[in-house]
C-alpha angles and dihedrals in degrees: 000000000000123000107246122205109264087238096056098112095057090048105045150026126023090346099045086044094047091050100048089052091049084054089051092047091047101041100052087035088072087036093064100039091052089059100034089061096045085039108047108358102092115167097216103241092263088063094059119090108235104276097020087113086080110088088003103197103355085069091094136070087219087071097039083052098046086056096045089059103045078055100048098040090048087055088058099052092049079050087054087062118017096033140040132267082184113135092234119353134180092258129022110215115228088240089060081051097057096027080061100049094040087061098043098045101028122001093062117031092040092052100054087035084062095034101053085033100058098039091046089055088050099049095051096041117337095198087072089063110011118018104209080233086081100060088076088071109021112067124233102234089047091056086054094046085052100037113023111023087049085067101030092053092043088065099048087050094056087050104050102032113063107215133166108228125227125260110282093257104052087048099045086047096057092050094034083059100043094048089052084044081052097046098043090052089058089052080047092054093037090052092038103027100041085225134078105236097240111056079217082079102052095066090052118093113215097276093052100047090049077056100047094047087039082069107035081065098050095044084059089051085055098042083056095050092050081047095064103039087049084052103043085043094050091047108022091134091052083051092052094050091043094055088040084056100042090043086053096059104279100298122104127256108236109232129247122232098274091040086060092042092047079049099053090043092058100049089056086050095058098037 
């Protein structure tokens, strides 16, 4: 009988096929809603607060974050097919590379960032986030697709792909950079604009809103850090074998039988 790859479970068959088609769905699911909100959600000008015209859309981290997933999860299908979702092949394509730190510095923590954020915010006063004026012209499926599948699907994602996140400072300092991209943007559209961009801030005096962006950093710091512990306690054996390869030389270690059966077994569990 010939010898498989340990990793063959997560890369091929039912599992590799069921994935790939969750990174389709996905992937055209926030490519459609991107350009279904550019395309057919228009505020009528009495809607609009004097000065929202400047940055129209791009003006919130929800779309930012919509994009950012259609990318992401696009790059994970081209991973599906032209890269690897092995634990610890010959050779890492450079796609895997960046499909892995996307997920670790952006994709994650700025999904559930805006995720928790957003329904926290409704569910204390929805007028500071999402006037119910609003519902008249944004449609209720679409303010799932941007706030609660972007969540939902993000943790599907950590559980089925097996991925080795980056050091903690190459990580921290991509997220650390987009969200003072992000921030930075907001201070653009309220010099330009006339208006903050979430009504939340403009009930806030200076002091308040330093503290409010202060953590919302943090939050993200912390978003990255659950991140990382959900990913290294979902696939601490991968993790195992990946260290025993690298630490080898670079070549992996071929398993023994109860390391095929454990993997089996894994990959039912997760299924």
């Amino acid at each position: 009988m010939a010898k498989s790859k340990s990793n063959d479970g997560y890369q091929r068959g039912v599992y590799g096929a069921l994935r790939t088609l969750m990174h389709f769905i996905v992937a055209v699911q926030f490519s459609y809603g991107v350009y279904y909100d550019f395309t057919y959600v228009h505020f009528p000008p009495g809607m609009l607060r004097p000065g929202g015209e400047f940055g129209g859309k791009l003006k919130f981290l929800t779309v930012w974050d919509a994009i950012l997933q259609a990318v992401y999860f696009t790059i994970c299908l081209l991973n599906d097919f032209i890269g690897t979702n092995e634990v610890a092949p010959k050779r890492m394509p450079l796609i895997r590379k960046v499909k892995d730190y996307m997920l670790a510095a952006f994709a994650f923590p700025v999904a559930l960032n805006v995720g928790v954020t957003f329904w926290t915010l409704m569910a204390i006063d929805r007028e500071l986030v999402f006037p119910k004026v609003l519902d008249a012209v944004f449609p209720g499926w679409l303010n799932h697709v941007m706030h609660t599948n972007i969540v939902i699907f993000m943790v599907i994602e950590i559980c089925t792909s097996f991925r080795q996140y980056p050091t903690r400072k190459a990580g921290l300092t991509g997220l650390g950079i987009f969200m003072a991209s992000y921030l930075g943007w907001l201070h653009v559209v309220r010099h330009y604009g006339g208006i903050w961009v979430y009504p939340v801030l403009e009930v806030l005096n200076f002091p308040q809103r330093l503290v409010f962006f202060a953590v919302s950093l943090g939050f993200s710091v912390g978003l990255y850090l659950l991140g990382e512990f959900f990913n290294n306690l979902i696939w601490t054996k991968e993790l195992k074998q990946l260290r025993a390869a690298t630490g080898a030389g670079g070549a992996t270690s071929q398993p023994t039988v109860d390391d095929e059966m454990s993997t089996k077994l894994h990959t039912i569990n997760i299924v």
